[in-house]
LOBA-583590 format. One record per residue (C-alpha): residue number from 0; residue in one letter; x, y, z. Coordinates in nm, 3 decimals, always signed. Layout:
BEGIN
<atom><pos>NUM</pos><code>a</code><X>X</X><Y>Y</Y><Z>Z</Z></atom>
...
***
This chain:
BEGIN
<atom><pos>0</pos><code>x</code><X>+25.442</X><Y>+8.852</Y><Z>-4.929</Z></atom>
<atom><pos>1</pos><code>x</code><X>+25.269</X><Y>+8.672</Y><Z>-5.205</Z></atom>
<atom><pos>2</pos><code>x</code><X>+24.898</X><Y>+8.644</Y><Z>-5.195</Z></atom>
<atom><pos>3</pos><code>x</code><X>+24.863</X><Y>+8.270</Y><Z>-5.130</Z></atom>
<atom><pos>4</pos><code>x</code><X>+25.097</X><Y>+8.322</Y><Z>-4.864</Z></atom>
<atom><pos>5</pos><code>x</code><X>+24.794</X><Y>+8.598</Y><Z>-4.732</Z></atom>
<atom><pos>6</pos><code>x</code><X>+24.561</X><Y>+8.331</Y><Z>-4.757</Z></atom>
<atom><pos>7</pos><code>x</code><X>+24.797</X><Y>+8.015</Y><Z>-4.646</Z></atom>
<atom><pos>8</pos><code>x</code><X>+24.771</X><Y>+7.937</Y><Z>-4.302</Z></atom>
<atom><pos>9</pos><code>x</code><X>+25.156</X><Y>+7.930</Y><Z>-4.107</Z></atom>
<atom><pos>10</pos><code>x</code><X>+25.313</X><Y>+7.607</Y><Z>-4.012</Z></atom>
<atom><pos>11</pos><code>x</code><X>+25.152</X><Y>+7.596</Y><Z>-3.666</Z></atom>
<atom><pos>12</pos><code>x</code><X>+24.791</X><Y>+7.659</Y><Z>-3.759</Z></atom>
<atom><pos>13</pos><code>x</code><X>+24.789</X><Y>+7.386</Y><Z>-4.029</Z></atom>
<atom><pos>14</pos><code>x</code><X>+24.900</X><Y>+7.106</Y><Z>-3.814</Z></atom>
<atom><pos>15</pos><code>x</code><X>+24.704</X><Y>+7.238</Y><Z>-3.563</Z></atom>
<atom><pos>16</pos><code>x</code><X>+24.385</X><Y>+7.250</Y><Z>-3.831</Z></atom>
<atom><pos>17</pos><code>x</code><X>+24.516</X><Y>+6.893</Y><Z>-3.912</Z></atom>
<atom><pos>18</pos><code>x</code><X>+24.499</X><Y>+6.721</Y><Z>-3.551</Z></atom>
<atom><pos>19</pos><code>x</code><X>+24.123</X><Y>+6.862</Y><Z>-3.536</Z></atom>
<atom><pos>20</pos><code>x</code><X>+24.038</X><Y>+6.735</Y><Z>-3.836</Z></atom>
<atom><pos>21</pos><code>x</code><X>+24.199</X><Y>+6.360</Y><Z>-3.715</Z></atom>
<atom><pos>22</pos><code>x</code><X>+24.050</X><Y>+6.366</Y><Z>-3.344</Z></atom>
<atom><pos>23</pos><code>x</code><X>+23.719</X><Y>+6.472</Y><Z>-3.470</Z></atom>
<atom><pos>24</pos><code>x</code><X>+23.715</X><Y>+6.138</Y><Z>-3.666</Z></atom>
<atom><pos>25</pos><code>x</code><X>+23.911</X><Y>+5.909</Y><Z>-3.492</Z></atom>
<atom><pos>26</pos><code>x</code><X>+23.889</X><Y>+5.988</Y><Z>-3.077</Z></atom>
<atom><pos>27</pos><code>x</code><X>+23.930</X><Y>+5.659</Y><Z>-2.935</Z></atom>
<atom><pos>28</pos><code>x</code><X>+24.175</X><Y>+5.352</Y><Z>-2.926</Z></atom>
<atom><pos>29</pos><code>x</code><X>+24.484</X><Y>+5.284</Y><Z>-3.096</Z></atom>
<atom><pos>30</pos><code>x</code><X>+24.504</X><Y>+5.490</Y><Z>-3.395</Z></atom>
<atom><pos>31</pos><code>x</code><X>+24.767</X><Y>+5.521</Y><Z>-3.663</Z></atom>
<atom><pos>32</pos><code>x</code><X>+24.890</X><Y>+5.778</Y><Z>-3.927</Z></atom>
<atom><pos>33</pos><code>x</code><X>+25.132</X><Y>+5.761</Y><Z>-4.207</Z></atom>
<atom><pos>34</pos><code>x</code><X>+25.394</X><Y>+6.068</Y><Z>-4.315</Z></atom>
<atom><pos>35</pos><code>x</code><X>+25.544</X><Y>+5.952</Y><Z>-4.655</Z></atom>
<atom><pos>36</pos><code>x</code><X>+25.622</X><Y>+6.148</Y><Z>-4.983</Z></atom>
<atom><pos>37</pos><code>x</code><X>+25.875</X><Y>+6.215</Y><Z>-5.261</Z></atom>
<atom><pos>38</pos><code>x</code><X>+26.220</X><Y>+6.174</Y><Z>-5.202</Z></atom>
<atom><pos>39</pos><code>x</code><X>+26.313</X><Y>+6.542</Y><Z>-5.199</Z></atom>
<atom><pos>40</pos><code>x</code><X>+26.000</X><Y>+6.582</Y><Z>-4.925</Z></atom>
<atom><pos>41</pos><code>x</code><X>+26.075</X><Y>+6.570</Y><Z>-4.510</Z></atom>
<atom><pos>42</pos><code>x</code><X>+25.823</X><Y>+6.362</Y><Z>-4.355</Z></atom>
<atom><pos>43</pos><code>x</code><X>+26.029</X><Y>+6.328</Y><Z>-4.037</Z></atom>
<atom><pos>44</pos><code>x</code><X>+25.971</X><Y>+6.677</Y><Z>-3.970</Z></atom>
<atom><pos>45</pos><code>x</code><X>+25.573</X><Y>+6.718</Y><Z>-4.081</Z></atom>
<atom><pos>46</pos><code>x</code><X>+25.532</X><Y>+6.447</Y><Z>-3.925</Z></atom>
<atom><pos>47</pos><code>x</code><X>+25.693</X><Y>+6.585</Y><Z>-3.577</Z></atom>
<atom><pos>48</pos><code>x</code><X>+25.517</X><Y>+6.898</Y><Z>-3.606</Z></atom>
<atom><pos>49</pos><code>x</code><X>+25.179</X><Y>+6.689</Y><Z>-3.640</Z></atom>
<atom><pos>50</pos><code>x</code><X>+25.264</X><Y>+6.498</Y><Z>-3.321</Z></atom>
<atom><pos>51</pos><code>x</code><X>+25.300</X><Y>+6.802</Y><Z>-3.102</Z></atom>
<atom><pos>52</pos><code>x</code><X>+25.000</X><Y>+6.949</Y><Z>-3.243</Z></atom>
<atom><pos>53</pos><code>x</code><X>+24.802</X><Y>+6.629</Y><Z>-3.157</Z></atom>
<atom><pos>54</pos><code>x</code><X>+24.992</X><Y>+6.641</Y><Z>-2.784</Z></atom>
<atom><pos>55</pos><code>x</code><X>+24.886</X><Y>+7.022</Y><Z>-2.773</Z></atom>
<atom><pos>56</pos><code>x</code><X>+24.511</X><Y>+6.880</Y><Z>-2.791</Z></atom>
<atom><pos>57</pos><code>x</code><X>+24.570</X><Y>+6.682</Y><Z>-2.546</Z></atom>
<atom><pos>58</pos><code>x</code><X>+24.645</X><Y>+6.355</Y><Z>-2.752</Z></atom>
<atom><pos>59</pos><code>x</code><X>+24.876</X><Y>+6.134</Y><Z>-2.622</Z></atom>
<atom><pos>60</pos><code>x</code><X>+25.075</X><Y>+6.043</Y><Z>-2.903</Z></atom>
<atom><pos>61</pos><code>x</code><X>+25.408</X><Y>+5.872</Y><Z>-3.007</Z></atom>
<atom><pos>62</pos><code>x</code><X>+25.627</X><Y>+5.894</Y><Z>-3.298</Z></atom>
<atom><pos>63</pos><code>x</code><X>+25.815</X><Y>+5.652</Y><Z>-3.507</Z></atom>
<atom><pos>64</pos><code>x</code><X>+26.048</X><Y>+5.650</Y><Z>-3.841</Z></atom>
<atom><pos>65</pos><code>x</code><X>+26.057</X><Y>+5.331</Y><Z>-3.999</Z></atom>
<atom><pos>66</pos><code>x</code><X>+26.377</X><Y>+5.329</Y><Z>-4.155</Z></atom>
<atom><pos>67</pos><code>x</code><X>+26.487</X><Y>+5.092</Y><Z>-4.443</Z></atom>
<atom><pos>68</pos><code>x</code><X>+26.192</X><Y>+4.843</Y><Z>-4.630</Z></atom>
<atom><pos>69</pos><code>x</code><X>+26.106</X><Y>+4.613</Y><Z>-4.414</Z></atom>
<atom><pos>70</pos><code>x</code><X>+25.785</X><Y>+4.393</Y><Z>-4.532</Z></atom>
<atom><pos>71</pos><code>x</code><X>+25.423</X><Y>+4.440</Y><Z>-4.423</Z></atom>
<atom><pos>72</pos><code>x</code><X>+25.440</X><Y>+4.130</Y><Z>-4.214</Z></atom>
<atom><pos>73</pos><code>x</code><X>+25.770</X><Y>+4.297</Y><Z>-4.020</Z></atom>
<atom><pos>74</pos><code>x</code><X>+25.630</X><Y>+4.675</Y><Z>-4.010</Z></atom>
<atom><pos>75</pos><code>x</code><X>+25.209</X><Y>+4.453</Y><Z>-3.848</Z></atom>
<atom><pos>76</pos><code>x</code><X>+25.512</X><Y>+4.262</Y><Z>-3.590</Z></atom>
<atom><pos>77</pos><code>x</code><X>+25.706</X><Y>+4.525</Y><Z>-3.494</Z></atom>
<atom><pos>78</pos><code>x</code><X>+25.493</X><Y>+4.839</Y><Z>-3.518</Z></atom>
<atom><pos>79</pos><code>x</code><X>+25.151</X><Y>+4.799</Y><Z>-3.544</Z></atom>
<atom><pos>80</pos><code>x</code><X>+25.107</X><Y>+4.457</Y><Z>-3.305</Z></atom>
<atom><pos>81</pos><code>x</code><X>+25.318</X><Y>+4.642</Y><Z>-2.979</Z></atom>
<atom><pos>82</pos><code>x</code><X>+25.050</X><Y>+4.963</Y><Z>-3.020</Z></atom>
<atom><pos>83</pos><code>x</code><X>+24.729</X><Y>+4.794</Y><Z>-3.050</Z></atom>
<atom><pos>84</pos><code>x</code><X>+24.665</X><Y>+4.825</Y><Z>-2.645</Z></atom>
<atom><pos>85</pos><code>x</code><X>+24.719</X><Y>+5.171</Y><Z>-2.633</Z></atom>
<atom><pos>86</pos><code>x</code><X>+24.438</X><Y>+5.436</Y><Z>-2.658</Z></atom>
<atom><pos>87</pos><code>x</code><X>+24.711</X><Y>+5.672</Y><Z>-2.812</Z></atom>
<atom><pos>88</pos><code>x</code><X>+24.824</X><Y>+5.818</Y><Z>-3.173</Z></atom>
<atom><pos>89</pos><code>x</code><X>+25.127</X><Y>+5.668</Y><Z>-3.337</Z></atom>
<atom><pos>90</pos><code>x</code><X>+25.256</X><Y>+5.873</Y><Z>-3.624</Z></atom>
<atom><pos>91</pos><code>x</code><X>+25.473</X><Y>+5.710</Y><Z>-3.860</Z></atom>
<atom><pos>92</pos><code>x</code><X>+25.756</X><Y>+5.876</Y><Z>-4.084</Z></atom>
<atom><pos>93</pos><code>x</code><X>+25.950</X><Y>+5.694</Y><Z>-4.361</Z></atom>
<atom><pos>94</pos><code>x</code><X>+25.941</X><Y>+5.561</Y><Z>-4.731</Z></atom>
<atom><pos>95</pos><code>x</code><X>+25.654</X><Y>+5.359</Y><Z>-4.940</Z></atom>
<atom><pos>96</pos><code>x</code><X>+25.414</X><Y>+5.410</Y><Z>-4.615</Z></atom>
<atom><pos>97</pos><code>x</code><X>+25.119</X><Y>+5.421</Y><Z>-4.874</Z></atom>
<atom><pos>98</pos><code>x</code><X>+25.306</X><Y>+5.123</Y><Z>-5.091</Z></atom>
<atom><pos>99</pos><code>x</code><X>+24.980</X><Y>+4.883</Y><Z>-5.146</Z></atom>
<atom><pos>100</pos><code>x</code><X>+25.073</X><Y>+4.626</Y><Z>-4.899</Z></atom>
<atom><pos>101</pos><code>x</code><X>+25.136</X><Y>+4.922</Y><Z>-4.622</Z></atom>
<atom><pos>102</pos><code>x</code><X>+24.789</X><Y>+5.086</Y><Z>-4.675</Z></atom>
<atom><pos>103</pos><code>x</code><X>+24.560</X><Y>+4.900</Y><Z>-4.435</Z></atom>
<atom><pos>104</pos><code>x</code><X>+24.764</X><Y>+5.000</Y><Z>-4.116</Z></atom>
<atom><pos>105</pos><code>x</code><X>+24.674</X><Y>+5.403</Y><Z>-4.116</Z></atom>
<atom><pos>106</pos><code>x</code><X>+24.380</X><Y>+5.515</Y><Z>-4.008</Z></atom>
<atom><pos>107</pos><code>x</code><X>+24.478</X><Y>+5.882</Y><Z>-4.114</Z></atom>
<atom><pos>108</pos><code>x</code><X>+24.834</X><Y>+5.962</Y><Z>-4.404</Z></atom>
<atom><pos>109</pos><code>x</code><X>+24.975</X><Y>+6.286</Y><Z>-4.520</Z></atom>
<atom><pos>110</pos><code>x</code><X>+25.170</X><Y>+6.262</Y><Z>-4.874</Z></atom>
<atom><pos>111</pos><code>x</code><X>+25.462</X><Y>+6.513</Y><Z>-4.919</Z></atom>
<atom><pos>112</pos><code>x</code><X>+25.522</X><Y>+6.706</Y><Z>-5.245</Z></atom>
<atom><pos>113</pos><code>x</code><X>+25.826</X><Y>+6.902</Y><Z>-5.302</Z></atom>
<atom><pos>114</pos><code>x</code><X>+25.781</X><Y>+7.127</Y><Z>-5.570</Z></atom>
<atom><pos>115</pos><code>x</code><X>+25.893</X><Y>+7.442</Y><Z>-5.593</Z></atom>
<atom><pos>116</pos><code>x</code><X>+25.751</X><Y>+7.521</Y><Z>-5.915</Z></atom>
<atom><pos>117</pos><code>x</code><X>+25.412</X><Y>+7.480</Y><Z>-5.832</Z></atom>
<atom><pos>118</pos><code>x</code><X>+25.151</X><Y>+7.712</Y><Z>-5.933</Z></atom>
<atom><pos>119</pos><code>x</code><X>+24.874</X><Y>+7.855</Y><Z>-5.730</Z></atom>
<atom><pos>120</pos><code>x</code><X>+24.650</X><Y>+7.696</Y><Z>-6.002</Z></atom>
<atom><pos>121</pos><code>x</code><X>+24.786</X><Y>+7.373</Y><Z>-5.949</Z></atom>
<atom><pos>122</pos><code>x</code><X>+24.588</X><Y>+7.056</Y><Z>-5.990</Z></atom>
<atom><pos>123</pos><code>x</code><X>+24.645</X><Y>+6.690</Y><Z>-5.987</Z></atom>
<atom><pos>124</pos><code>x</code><X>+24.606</X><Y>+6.425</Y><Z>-6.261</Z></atom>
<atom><pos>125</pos><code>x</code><X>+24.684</X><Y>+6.071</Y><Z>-6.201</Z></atom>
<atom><pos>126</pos><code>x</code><X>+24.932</X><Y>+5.949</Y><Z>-6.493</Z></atom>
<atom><pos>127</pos><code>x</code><X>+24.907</X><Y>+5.595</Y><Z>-6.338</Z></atom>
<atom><pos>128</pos><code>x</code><X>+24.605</X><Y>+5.403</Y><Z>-6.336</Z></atom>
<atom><pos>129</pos><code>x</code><X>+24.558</X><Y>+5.162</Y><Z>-6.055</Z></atom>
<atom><pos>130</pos><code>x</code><X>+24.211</X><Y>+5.019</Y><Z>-5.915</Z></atom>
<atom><pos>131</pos><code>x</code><X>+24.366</X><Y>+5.108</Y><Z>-5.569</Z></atom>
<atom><pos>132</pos><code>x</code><X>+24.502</X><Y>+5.438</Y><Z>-5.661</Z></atom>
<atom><pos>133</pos><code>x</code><X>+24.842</X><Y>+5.551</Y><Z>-5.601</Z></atom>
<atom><pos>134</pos><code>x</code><X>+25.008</X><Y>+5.649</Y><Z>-5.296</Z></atom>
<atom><pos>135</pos><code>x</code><X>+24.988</X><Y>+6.009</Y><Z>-5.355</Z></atom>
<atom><pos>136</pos><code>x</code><X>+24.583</X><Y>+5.963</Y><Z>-5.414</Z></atom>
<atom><pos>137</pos><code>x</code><X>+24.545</X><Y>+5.691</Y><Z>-5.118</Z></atom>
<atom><pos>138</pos><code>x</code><X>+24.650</X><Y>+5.997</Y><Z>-4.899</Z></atom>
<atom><pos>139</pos><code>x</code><X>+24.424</X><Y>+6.134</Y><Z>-4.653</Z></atom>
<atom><pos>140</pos><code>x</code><X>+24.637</X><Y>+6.473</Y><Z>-4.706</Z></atom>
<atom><pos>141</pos><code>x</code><X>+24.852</X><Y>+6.578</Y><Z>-4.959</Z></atom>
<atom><pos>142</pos><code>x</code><X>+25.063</X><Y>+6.909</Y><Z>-4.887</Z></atom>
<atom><pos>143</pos><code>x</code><X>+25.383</X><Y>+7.051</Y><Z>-5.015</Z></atom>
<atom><pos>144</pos><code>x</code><X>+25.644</X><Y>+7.181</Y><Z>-4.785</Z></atom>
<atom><pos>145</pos><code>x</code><X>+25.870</X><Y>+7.348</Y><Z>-5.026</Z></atom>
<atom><pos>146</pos><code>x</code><X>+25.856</X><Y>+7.640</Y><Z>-4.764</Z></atom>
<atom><pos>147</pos><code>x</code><X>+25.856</X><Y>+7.460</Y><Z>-4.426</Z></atom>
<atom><pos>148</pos><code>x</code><X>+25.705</X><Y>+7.757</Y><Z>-4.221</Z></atom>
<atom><pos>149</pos><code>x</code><X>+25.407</X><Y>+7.765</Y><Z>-4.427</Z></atom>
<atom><pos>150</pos><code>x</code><X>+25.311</X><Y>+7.461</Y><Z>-4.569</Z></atom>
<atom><pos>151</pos><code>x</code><X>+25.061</X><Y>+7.432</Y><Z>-4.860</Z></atom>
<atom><pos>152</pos><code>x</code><X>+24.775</X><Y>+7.211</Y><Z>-4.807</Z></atom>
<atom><pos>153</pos><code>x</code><X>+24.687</X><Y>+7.070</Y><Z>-5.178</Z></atom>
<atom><pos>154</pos><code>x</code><X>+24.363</X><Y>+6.967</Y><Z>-5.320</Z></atom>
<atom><pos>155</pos><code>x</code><X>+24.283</X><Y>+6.671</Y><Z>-5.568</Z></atom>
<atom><pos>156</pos><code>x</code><X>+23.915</X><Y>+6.727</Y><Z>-5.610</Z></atom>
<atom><pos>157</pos><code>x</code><X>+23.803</X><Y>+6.477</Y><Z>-5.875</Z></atom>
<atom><pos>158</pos><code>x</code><X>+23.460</X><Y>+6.652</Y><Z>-5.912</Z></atom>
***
């Protein structure tokens, strides 16, 4: 076992740690959060795993994969508008979730690396300047699931 892997919590207890962290700042009403990431990422399956962790608290919660590109205006009609009644937690899967004109429906987003040459000493840099930031830095979360069973939870600290 490597030693991140010692000090990496498993699969479980991150998206366990990760539905806390969500219901301790967002406990009431309809509430929405966005699993997107690089192509070679699986956001339908972080995304399921983050569902039953919020249902395991107790959090009603539904899950959706928004397949294809449709616009904001189709995504607010046929996603966001139905929900808005509910006192539940709808997490989203699919592509360009954190796109600019998709930002304003999540409440809560995860963004997926994939990269299985990452370091331990990793750190980000944004290559792309943008008053709005990119997707990857408009995430509440970033992790990388190149190992699936023990997901690493990644830091871009700007300090």
């Amino acid at each position: 076992m490597a030693d991140t892997e010692k000090t990496q919590p498993s699969g479980a207890e991150l998206y366990r740690g990760l539905a806390t962290e969500f219901l301790h700042h967002y406990r009431r009403g309809p509430r929405y959060i966005a699993v997107t990431g690089v192509p070679e990422s699986d956001p339908a399956r972080v995304a399921d795993l983050l569902a039953a962790a919020l249902n395991h608290e107790g959090q009603p919660t539904e899950r959706k994969t928004v397949a294809g590109t449709p616009t904001a205006d189709e995504f607010r009609d046929t996603t966001v508008a139905p929900f808005r009644s509910r006192d539940d937690v709808l997490v989203v899967d699919g592509p360009d979730l954190l796109s600019k004109e998709f930002r304003g429906f999540w409440n809560f987003s995860i963004w997926l690396e994939h990269d299985p040459g990452r370091t331990p000493d990793w750190s980000f840099v944004a290559i792309e300047q943008d008053q709005l930031g990119t997707p990857r830095e408009s995430a509440s979360v970033m992790l990388d699931d190149v190992n699936p069973e023990r997901p690493q939870r990644l830091w871009a600290d700007y300090c």
